[in-house]
Gaussian input, Z-matrix of N, CA and C with variables (Angstrom, degrees):
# hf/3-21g

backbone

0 1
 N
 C     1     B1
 C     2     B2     1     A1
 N     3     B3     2     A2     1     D1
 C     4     B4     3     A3     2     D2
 C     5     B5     4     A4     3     D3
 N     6     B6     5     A5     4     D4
 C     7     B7     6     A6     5     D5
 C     8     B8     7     A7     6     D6
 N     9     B9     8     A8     7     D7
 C    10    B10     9     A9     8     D8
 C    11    B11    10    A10     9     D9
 N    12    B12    11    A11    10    D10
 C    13    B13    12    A12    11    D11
 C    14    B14    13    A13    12    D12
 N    15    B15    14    A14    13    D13
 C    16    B16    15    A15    14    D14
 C    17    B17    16    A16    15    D15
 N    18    B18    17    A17    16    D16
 C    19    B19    18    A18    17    D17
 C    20    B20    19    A19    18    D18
 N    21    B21    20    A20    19    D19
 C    22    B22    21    A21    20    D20
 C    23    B23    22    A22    21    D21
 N    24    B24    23    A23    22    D22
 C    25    B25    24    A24    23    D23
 C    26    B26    25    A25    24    D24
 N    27    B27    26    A26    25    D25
 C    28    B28    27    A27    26    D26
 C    29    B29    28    A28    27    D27
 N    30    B30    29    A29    28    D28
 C    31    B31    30    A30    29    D29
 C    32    B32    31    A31    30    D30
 N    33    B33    32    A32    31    D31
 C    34    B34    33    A33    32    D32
 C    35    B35    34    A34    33    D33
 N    36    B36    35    A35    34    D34
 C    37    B37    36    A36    35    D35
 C    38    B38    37    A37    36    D36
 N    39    B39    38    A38    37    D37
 C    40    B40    39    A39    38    D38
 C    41    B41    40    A40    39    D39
 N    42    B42    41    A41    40    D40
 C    43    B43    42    A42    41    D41
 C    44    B44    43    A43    42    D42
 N    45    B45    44    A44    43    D43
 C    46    B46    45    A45    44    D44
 C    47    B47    46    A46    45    D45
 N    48    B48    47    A47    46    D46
 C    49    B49    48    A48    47    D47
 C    50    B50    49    A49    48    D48
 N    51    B51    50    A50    49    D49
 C    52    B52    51    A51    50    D50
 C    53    B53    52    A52    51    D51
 N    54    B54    53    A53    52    D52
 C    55    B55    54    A54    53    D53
 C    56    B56    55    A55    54    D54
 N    57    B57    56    A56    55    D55
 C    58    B58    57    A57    56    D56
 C    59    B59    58    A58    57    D57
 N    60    B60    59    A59    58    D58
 C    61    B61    60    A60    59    D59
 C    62    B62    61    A61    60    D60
 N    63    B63    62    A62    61    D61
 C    64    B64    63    A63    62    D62
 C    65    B65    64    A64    63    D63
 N    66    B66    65    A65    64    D64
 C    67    B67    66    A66    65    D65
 C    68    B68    67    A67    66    D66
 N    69    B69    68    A68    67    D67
 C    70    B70    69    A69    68    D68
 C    71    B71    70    A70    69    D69
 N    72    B72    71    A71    70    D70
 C    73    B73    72    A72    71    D71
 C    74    B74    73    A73    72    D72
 N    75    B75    74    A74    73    D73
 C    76    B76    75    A75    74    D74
 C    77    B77    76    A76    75    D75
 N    78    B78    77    A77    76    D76
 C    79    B79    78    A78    77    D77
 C    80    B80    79    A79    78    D78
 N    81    B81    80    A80    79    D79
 C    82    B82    81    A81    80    D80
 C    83    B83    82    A82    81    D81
 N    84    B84    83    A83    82    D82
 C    85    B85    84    A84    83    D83
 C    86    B86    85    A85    84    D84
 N    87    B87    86    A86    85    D85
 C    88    B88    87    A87    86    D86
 C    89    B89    88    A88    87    D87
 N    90    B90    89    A89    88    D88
 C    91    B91    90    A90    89    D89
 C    92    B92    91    A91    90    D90
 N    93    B93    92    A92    91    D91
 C    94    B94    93    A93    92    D92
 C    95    B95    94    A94    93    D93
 N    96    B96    95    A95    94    D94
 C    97    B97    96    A96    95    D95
 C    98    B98    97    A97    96    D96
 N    99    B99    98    A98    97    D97
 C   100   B100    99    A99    98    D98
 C   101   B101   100   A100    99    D99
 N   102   B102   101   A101   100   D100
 C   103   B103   102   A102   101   D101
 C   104   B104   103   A103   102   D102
 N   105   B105   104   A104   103   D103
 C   106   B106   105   A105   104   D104
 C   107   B107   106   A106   105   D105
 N   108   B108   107   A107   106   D106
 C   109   B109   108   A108   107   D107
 C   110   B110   109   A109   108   D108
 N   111   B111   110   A110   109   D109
 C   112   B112   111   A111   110   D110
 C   113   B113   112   A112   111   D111
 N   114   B114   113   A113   112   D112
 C   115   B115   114   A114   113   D113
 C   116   B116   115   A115   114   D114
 N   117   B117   116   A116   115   D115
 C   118   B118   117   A117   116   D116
 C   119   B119   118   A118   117   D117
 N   120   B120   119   A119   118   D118
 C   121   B121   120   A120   119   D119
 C   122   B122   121   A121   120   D120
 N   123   B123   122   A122   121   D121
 C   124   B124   123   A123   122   D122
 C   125   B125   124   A124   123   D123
 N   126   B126   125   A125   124   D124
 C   127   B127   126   A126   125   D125
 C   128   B128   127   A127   126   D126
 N   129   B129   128   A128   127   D127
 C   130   B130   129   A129   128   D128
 C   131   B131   130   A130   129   D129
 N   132   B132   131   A131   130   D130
 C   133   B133   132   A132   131   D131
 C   134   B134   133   A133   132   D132
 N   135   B135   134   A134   133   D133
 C   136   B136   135   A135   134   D134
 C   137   B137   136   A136   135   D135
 N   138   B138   137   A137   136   D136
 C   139   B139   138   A138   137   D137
 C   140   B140   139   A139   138   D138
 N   141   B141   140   A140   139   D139
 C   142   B142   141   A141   140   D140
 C   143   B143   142   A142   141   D141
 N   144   B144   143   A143   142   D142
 C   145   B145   144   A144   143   D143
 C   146   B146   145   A145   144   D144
 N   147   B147   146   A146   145   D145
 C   148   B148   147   A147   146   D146
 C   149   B149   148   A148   147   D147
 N   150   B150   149   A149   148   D148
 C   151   B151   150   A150   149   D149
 C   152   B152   151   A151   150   D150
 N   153   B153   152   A152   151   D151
 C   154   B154   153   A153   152   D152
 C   155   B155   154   A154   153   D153
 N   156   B156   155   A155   154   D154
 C   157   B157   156   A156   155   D155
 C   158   B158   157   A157   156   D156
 N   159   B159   158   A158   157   D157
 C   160   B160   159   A159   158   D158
 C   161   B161   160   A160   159   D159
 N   162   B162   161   A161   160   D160
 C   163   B163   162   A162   161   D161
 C   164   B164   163   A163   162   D162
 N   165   B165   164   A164   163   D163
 C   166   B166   165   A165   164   D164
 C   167   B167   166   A166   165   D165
 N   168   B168   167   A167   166   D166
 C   169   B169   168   A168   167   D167
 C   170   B170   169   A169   168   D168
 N   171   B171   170   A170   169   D169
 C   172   B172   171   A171   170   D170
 C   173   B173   172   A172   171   D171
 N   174   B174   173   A173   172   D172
 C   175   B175   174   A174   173   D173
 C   176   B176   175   A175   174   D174
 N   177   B177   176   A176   175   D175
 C   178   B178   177   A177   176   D176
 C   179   B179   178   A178   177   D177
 N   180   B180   179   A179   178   D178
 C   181   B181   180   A180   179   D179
 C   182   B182   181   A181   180   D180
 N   183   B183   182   A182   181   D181
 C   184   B184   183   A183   182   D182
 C   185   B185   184   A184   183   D183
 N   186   B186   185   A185   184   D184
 C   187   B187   186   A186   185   D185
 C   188   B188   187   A187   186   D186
 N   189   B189   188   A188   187   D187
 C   190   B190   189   A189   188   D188
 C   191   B191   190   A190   189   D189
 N   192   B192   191   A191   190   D190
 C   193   B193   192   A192   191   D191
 C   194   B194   193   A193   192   D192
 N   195   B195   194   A194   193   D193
 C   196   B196   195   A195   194   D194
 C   197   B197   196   A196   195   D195
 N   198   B198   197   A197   196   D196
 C   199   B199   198   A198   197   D197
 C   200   B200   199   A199   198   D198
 N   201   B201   200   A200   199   D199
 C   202   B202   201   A201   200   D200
 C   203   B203   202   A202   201   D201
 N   204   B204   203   A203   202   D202
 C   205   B205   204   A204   203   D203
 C   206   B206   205   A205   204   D204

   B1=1.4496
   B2=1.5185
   B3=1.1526
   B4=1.4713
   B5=1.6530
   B6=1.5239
   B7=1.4518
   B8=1.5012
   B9=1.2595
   B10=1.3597
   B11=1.4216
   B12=1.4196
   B13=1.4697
   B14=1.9323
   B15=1.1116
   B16=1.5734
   B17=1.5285
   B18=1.4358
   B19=1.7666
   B20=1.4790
   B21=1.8877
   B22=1.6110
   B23=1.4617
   B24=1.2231
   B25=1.7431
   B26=1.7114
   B27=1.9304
   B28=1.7113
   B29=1.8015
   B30=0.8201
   B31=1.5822
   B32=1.3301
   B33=1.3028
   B34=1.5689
   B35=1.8422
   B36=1.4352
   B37=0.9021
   B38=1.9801
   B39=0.9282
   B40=1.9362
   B41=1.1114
   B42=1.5568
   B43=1.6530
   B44=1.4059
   B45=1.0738
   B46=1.9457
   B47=1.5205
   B48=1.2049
   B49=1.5738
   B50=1.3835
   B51=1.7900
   B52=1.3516
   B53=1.4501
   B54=1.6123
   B55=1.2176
   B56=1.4833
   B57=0.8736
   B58=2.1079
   B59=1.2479
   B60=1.4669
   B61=1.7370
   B62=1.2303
   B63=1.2198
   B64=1.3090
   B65=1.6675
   B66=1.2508
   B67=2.0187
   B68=1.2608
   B69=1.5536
   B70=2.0140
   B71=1.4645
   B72=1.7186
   B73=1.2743
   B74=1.6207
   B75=1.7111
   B76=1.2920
   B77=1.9484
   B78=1.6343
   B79=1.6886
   B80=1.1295
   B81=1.4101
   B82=1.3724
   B83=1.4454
   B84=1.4971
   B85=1.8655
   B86=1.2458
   B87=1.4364
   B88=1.2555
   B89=1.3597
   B90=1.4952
   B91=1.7996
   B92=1.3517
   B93=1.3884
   B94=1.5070
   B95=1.9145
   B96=1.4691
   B97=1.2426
   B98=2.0210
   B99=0.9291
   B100=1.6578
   B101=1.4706
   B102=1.3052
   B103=1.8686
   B104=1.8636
   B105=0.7016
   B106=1.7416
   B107=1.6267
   B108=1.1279
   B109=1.3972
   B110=1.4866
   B111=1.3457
   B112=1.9233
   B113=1.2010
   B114=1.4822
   B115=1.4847
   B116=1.8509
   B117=1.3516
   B118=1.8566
   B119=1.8031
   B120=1.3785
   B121=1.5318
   B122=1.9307
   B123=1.4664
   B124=1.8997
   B125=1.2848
   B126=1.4976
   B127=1.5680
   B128=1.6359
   B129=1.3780
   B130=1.4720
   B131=1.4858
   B132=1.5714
   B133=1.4439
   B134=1.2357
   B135=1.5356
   B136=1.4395
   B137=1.2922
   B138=1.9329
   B139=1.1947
   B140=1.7379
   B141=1.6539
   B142=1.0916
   B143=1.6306
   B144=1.7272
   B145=1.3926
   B146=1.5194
   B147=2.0192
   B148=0.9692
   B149=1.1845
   B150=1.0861
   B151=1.6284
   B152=1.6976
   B153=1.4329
   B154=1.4350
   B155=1.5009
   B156=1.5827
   B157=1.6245
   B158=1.9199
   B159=0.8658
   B160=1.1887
   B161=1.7994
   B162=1.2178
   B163=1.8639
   B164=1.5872
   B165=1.2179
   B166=1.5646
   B167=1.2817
   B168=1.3858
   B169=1.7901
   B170=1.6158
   B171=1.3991
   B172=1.2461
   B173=1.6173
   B174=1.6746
   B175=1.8127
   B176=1.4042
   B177=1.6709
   B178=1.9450
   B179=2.0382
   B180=1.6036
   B181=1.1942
   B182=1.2259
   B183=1.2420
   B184=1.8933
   B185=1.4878
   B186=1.3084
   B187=1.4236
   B188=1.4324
   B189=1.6468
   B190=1.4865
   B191=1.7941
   B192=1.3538
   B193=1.6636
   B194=1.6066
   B195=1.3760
   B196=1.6479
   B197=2.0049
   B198=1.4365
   B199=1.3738
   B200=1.7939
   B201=0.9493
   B202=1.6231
   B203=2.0314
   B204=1.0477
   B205=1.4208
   B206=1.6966
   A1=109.54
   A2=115.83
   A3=122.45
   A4=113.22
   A5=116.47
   A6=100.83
   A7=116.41
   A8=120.04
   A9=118.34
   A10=121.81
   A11=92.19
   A12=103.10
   A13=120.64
   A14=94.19
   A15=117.70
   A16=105.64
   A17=95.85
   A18=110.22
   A19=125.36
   A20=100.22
   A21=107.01
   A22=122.49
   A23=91.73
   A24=107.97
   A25=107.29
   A26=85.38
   A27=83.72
   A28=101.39
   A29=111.59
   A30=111.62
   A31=143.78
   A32=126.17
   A33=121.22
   A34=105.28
   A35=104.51
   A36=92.05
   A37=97.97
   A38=113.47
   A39=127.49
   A40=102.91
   A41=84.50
   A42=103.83
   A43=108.80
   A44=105.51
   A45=113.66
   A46=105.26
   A47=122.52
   A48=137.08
   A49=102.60
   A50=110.95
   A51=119.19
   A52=94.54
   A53=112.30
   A54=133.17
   A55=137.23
   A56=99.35
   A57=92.70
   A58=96.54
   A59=106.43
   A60=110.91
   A61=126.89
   A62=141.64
   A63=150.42
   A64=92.75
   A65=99.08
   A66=111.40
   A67=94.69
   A68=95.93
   A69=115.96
   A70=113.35
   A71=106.48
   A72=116.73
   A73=118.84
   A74=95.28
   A75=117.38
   A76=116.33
   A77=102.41
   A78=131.13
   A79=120.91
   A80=116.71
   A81=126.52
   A82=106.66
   A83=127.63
   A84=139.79
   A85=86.78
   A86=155.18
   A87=141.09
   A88=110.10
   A89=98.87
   A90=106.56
   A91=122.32
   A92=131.19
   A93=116.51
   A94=100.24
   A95=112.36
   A96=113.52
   A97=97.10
   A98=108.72
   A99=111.26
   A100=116.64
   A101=120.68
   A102=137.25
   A103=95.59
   A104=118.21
   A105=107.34
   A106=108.95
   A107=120.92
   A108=109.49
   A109=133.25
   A110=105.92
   A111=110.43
   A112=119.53
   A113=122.01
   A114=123.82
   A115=105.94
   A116=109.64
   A117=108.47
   A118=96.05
   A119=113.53
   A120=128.66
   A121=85.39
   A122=80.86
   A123=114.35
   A124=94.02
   A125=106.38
   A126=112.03
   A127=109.90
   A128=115.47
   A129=111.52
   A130=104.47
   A131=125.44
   A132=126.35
   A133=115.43
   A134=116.18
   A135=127.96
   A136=122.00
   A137=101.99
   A138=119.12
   A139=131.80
   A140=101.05
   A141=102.34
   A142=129.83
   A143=110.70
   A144=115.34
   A145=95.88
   A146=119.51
   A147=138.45
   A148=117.05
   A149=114.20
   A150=125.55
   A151=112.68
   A152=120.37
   A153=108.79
   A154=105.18
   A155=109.32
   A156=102.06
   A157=106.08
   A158=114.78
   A159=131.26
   A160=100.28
   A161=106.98
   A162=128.30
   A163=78.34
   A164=159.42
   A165=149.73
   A166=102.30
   A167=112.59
   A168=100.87
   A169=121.32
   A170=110.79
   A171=129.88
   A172=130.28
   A173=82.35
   A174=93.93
   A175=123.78
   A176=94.29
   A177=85.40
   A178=93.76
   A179=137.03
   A180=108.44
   A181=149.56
   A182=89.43
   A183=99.91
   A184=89.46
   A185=138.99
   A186=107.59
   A187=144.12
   A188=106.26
   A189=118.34
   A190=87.65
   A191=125.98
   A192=93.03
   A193=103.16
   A194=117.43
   A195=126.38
   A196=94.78
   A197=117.37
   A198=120.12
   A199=90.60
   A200=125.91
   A201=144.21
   A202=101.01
   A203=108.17
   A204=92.50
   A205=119.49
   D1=151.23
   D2=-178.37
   D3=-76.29
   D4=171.87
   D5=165.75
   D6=-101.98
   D7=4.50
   D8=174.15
   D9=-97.70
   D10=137.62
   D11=-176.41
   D12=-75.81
   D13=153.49
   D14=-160.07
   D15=-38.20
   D16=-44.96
   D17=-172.42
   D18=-70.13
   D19=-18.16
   D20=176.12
   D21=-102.70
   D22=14.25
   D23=161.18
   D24=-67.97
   D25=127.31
   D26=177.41
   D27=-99.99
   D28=58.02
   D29=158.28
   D30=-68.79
   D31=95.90
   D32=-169.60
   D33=-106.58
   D34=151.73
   D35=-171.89
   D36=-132.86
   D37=122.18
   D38=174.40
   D39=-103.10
   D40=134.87
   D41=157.65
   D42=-46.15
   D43=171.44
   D44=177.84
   D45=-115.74
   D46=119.73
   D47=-164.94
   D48=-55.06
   D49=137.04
   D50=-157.30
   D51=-133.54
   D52=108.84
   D53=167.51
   D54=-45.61
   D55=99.13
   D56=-171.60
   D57=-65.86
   D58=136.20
   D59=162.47
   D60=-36.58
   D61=178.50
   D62=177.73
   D63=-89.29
   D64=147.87
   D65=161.46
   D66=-89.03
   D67=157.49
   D68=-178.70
   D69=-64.23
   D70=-19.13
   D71=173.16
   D72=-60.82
   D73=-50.77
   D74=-169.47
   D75=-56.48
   D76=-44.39
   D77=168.27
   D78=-66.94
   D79=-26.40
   D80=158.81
   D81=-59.76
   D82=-98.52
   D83=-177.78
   D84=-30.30
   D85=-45.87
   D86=-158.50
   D87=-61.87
   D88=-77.10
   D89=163.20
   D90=-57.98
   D91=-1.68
   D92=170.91
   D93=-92.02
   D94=-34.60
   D95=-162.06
   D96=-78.58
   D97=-17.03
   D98=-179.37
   D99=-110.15
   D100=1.04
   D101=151.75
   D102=-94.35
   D103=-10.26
   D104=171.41
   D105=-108.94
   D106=-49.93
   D107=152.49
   D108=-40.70
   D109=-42.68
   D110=164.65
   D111=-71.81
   D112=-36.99
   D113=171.39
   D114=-58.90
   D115=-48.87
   D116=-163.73
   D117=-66.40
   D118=-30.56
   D119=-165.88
   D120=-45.45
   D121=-74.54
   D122=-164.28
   D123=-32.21
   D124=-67.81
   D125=-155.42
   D126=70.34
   D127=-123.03
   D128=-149.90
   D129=-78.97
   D130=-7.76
   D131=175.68
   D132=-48.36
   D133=-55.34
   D134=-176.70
   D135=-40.28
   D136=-65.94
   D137=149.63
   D138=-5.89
   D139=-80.18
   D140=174.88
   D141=-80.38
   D142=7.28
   D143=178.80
   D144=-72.21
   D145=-42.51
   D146=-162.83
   D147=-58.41
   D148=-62.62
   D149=175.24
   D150=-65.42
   D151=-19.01
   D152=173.45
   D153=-91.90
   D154=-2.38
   D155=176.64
   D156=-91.11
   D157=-18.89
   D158=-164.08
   D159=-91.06
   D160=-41.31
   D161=-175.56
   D162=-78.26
   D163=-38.66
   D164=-153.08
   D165=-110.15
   D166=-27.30
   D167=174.02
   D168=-88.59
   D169=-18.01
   D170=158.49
   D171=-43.33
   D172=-62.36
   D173=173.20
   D174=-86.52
   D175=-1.09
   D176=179.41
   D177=-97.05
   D178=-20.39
   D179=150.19
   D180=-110.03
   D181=28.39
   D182=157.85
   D183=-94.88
   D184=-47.53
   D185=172.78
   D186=-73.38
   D187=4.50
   D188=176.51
   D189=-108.96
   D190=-0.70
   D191=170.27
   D192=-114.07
   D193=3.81
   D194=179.44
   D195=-86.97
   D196=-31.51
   D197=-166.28
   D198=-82.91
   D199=-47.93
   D200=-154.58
   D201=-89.21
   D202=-3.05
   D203=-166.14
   D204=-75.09

């Protein structure tokens, strides 16, 4: 046991700091500024995910209005 008594304890005790959520504003710039960072990262990947999504939506309706005509 120690020799100091209970009462000459300098013990303080704080709450623990409580974070306010982010605003929709704030979650928004977050995710636009970190989808533009992954796009500049990528570079030409994006690009070419883009154009083969665009090359696949192309050929599926000329081929649903060549099947449908």
């Amino acid at each position: 046991m120690s020799d100091t008594p209970i009462d000459n304890l300098n013990v303080s005790i704080e709450a623990p700091a409580v974070e306010t959520p982010p605003t929709p504003e704030e979650l928004k710039s977050k995710f636009v500024k970190y989808a533009m960072r992954n796009m500049v990262k990528k570079g030409g990947k994006s690009l070419q995910h883009f154009a083969l999504s665009a090359i696949g939506l192309l050929t599926l309706f000329v081929g649903l209005a060549y099947l449908t005509r």
